[in-house]
N, C-alpha and C positions, 0 to 999 in steps of 0.2 A: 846327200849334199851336206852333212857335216851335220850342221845346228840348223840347218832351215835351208829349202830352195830361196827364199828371199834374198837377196845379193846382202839386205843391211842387216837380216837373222842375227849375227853374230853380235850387233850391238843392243840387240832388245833383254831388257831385262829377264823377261821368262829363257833364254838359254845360258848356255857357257861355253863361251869358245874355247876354254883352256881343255875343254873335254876334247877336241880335234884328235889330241896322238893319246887318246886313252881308249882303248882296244874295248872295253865293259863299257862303255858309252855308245857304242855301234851295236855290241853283244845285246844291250839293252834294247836298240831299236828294233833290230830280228826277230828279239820275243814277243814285241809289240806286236808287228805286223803279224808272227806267226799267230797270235792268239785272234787276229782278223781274219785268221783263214787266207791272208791272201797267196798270190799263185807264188809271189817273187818279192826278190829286193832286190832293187838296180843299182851297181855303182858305176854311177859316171867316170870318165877320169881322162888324163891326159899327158903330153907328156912336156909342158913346158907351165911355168906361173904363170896364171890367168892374172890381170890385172897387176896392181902393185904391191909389194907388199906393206907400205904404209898403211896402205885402206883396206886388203883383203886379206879374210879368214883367211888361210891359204893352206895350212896344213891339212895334208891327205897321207893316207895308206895305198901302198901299191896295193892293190882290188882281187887280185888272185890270190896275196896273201893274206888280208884281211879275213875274204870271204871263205879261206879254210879255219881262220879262229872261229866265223860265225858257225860253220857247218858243225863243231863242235857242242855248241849249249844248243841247238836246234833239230829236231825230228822229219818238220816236211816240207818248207819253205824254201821255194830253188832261189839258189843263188846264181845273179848272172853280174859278168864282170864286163867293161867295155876293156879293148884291146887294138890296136891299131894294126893294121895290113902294110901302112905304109913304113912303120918300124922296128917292123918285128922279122923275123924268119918263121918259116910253116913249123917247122921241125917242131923247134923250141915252143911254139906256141901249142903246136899240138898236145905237145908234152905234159905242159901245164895244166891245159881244160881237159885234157884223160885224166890226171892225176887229182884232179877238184871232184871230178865226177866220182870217181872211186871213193877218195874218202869221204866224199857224201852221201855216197848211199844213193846217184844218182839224182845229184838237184842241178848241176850246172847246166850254166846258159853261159854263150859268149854275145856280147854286144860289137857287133863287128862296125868299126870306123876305117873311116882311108886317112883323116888328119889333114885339116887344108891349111894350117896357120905355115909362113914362112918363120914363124919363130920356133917351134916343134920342129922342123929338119933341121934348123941351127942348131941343135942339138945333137944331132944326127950326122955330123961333116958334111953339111950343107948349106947352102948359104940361101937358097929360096927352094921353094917345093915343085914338086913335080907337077904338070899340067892337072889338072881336071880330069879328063876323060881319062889321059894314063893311069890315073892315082885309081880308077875301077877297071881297069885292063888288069891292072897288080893285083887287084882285090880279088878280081874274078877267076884269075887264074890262080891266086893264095888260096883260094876256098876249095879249086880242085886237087890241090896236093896235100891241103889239110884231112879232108874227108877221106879221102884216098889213103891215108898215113892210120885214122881211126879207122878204115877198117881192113887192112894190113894181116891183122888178125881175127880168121873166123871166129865166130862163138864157141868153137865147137873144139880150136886150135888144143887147148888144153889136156892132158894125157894124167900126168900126175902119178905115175906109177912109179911108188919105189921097189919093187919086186923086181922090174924089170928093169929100171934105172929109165926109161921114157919119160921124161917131161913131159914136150910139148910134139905134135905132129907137124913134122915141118912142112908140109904140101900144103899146111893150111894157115902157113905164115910167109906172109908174100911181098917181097920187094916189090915197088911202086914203080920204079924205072922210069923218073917223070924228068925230061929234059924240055923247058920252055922259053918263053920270050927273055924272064923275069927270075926262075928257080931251077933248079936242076938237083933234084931230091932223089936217092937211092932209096932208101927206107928197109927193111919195115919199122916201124916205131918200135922204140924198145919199151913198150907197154900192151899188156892184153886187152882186147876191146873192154870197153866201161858199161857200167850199167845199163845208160841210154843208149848203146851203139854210137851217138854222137851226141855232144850236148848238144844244147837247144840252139837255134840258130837267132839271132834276133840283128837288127838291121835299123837305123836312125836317119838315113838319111832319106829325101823329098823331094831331090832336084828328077830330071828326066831319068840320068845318070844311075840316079840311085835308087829308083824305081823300077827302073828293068835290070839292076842285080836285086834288089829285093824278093823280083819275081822269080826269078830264077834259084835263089838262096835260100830266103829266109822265111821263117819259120812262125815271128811275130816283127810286127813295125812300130818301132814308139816314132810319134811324128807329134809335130807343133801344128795345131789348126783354131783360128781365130776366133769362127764363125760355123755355125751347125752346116750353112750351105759349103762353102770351103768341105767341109769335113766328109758330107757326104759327097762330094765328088771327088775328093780321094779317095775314099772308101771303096766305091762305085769303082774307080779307074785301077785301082793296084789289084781292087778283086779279078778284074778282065785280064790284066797282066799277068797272073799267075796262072788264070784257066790256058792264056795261049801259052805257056812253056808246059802243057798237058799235065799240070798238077791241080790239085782240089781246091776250087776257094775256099772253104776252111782249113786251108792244110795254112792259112798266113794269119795270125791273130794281126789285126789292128787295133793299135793301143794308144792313141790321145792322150798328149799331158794335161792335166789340171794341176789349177794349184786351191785350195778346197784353205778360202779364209774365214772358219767361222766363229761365229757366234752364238749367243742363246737369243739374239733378234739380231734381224738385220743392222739395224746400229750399231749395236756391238759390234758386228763383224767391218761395216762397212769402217769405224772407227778403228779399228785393232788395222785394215788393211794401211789407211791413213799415217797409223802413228811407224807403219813400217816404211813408207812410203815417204814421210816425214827425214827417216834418218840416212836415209840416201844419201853419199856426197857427190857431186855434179861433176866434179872432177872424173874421181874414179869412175862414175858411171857412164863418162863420155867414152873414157879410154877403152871400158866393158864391148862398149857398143861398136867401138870404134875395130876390135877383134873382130868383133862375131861377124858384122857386114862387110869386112875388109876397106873400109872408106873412112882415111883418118877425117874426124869430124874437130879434131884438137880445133877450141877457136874459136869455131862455130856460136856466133850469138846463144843464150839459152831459149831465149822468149821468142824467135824464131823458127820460121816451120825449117825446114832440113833444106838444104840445097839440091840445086839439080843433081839427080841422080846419075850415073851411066846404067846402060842395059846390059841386062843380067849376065849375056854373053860376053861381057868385059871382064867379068868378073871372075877370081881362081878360088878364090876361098867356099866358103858353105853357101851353094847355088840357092837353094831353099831357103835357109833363113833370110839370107839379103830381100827373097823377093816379097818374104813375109813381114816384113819391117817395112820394107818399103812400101806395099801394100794396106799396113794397117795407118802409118803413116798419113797418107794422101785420102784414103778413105776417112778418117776421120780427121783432117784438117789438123795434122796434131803439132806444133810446135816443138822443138828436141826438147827442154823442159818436159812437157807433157809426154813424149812419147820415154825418156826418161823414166818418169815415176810409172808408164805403161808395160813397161819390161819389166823392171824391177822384180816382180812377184817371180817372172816365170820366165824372161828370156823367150818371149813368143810363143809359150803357150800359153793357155786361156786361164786367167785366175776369176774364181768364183766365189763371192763373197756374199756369204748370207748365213741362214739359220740348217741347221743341217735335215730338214726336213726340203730347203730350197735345195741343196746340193744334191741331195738323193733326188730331186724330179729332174734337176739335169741330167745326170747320170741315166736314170731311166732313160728321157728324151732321146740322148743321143743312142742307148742302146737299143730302143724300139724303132728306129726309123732309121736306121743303116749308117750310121755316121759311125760307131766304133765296135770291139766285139770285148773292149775293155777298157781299164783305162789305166793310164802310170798316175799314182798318185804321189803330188809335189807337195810334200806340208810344207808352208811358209817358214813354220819355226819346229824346231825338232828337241826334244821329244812331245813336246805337249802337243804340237797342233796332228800329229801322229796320233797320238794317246785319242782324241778329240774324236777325228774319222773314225777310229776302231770304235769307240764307245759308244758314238751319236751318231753315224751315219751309214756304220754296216750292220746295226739293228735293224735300220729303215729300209736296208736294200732285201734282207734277209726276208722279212714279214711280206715285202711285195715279193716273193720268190722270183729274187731275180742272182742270189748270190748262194755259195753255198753255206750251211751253217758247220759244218765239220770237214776234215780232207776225207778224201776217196780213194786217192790215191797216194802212192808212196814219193813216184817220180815225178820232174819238170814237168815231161811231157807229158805226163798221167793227170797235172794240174791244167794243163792247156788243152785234154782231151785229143793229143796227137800221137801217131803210132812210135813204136822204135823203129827207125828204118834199119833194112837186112844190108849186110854186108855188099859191097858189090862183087868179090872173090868167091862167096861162099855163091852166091846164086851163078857165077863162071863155073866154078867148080862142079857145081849138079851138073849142069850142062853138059861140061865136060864127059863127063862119066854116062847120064844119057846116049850122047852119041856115041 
């Protein structure tokens, strides 16, 4: 998220937002993470200006090509990009997450979104967005012709013989023949299968919707959850969803946002979350919110709790966030001011603010009692509160042996403990020959 998950990051003295379009300001956060051992670095992204640009950081790098400059200064650390279903084509997109994968040596991950803003299809020769339910009929069927297209090519397709002039074995590169509601793909990809056979699949969204393409997909879930109960009953619920599409509950990591504000005491941190929290503008922040939930609130008293809501089913945008907002909202009596400076940190997920001995028992907490199998970590401010975590709070995870202290492995998957899956041609193909 640039200089900070905190929407007002950009005006705190500890960053610099001029650092947005300098490529060694990202290259620098990679190294960070990577020297934490952790599994990934996620880039958000999207395809229209979030808020305004009076008030918002706004500069970004498109994510797929960023995260080939990262794969460059970095060793082990998977890179996963998000990418939209609803504006993309299979082809091209395949294209790109085979071609990450390769030149990394197998770290790619795709963060798969459907995009529910009607501002993002305006973009697009559209003038409002497609249904709800359609927008993962698209996805669900993008995802069979993507998969389909990486493995196009068996592992084995390769020949490479210049004596005989053989390349490649063509029996073992195979047109996809896919004609659907939505695509109509010939293929085979004009790429050799990658490292991973597929990159890593990763999945964000929380509504019904997107919980039963989760189950069906993906591979890890980053999800927004308030409260340890909330968390454990998604946990609990998306696990049961994956065993009935007859895959492994661990074959889905669950990954919880935090946003990890700390300090060397509580004070500290509870003060540093303040002074971020402080620089807020009420303005912009309304408009912020006014996105995410799809419910212009322009107007809207501040010192007032929020207006009557409509039911979720009304709604076309991001089904899950609305009802998380809306939920934390009413639960705690919160006033739009108040719920204001409550997003701030983290847009709905859970900001933790304390000493990082408190952070690391959260952490533990949720990961000993079923609530998550990991977590996205959201530094407030970047690169320090980054710097922060790695230094002061993956010592603390490391010593209770709950994290690793070095990689193990080379690839994504190898960091997430999940298998390469096999071709689906190359297992037709035995068959074949069997009978």
């Amino acid at each position: 998220m640039g200089v900070g998950h905190h929407e007002a990051a950009w005006r705190h003295p500890r960053t610099d937002p001029r650092a947005l379009d300098d490529v060694t300001h990202f290259q620098h956060l990679a190294r960070i993470a990577e020297r934490g051992t952790f599994d990934s670095v996620f880039l958000a992204d999207g395809v229209q200006i979030w808020g305004d640009v009076r008030h918002t950081a706004a500069g970004r790098f498109e994510p797929l090509t960023l995260l080939t400059a990262l794969a460059q200064v970095t060793d082990h650390i998977g890179l996963i990009a998000t990418a939209s279903t609803g504006f993309s084509e299979p082809y091209n997109l395949a294209r790109l997450f085979s071609s990450l994968d390769h030149i990394s040596g197998g770290r790619a991950g795709w963060n798969i979104v459907t995009t529910a803003q009607d501002r993002s299809a305006q973009n697009f020769n559209r003038e409002v967005n497609t249904e709800h339910a359609e927008r993962y009929r698209r996805a669900d069927e993008f995802l069979d012709v993507v998969t389909a297209l990486w493995d196009s090519w068996e592992d084995d397709a390769l020949v490479v013989d210049q004596a005989t002039g053989v390349f490649a074995d063509e029996t073992k590169v195979h047109e996809i023949g896919h004609k659907g509601q939505f695509f109509s793909v010939r293929g085979p990809l004009n790429a050799v299968r990658s490292p991973q056979g597929h990159p890593l699949l990763v999945q964000a969204g929380s509504s019904e919707d997107g919980r039963s393409f989760a189950a069906a997909w993906a591979e890890a879930v980053f999800t927004a959850q308030q409260t340890h109960a909330e968390a454990t009953a998604f946990y609990g619920d998306i696990k049961r969803r994956v065993e009935a599409f007859g895959r492994p509950a661990d074959g889905l990591k669950v990954l919880p946002g935090i946003v990890p504000v700390l300090g060397g005491t509580e004070a500290e941190a509870l003060a540093l979350a303040a002074e971020l929290d402080d620089l807020i503008i009420p303005a912009r922040a309304v408009r912020q919110l006014t996105e995410l939930i799809g419910i212009d609130l322009t107007g809207h008293p501040l010192d007032e709790r929020l207006p009557e809501l409509p039911p979720v089913s009304h709604v076309n945008g991001a089904k899950s966030r609305f009802e998380l907002v809306r939920d934390l909202a009413e639960r705690e009596r919160l006033t739009l001011r108040q719920l204001l400076g409550r997003l701030g940190g983290g847009r709905g997920h859970q900001v933790v603010a304390g000493t990082p001995e408190q952070v690391a028992d959260h952490i533990e907490l949720w990961f000993t009692t079923g609530a998550a199998d990991g977590f996205n970590v959201m530094a407030p401010l970047l690169p320090s509160g980054l710097e922060d975590f790695v230094d002061h709070v993956v010592p603390l995870l490391r010593a209770r042996e709950l994290f690793r202290t070095e990689y193990t492995g080379r690839t994504l998957r190898e960091h997430y403990g999940l298998p390469r899956p096999a071709s689906r041609y190359s297992r037709v193909h035995a068959d074949s020959l069997q009978a």
